[in-house]
N, C-alpha and C positions, 0 to 999 in steps of 0.2 A: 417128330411124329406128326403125321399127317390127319388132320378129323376133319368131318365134312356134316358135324355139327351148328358152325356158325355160319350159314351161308353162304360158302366159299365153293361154289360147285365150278370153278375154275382148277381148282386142285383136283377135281376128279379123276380125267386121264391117269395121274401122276399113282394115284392112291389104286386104280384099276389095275397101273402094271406092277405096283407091289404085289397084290394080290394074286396076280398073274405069276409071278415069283415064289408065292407060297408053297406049300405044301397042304394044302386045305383045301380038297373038292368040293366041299362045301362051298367056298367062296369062291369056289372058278365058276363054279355054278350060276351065282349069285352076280357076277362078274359078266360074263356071258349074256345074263340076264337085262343087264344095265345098258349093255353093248346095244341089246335089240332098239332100245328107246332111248342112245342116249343123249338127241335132244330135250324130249322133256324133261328124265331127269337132271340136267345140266340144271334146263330152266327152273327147276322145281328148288333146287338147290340155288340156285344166283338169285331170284327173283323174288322180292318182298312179300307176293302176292298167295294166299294159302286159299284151296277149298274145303280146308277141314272141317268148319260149323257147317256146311252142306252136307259132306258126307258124314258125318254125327247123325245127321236127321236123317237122311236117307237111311241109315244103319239100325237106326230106334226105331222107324215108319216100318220095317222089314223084320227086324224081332216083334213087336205089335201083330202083325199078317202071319208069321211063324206063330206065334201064341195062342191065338184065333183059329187058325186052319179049323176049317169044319162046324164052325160055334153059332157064327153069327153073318150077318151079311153088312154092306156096303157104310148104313146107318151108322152100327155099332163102332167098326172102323175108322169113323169120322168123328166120332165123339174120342173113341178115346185118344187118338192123335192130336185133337183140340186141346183136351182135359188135362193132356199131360203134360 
């Protein structure tokens, strides 16, 4: 069995055309998907290197601005992104 859990996005292809063998639209889907980009996600899979503390914050900074809508302005904003 194939996983693409431990960094091994060398195995991808491989794991692609099982998928491609399935019987699961969902995952041709999904599959197809991969296809559009799939050097980054190779990279994203081979590569030691992760943006996820980035996109954490970007994702907290944007529920913060979602929660606020309409409350307060720029000030307020800044504080609680600080404070948090």
């Amino acid at each position: 069995m194939i996983t693409l859990t431990q960094c091994q996005g060398e195995y991808l292809p491989v794991w692609l055309d099982a998928v491609r063998q399935d019987d699961l639209p969902s995952l041709r889907t999904l599959a197809a998907g991969i296809d559009r980009g799939l050097d980054a996600v190779t990279a994203g899979l081979t590569l030691p290197w992760s943006s996820g503390a980035v996109e954490g914050d970007v994702n907290r900074i944007r529920m913060f601005k979602r929660q606020m809508f309409g409350r307060a302005g720029f000030a307020l904003l800044r504080k609680r992104v600080l404070l948090a």
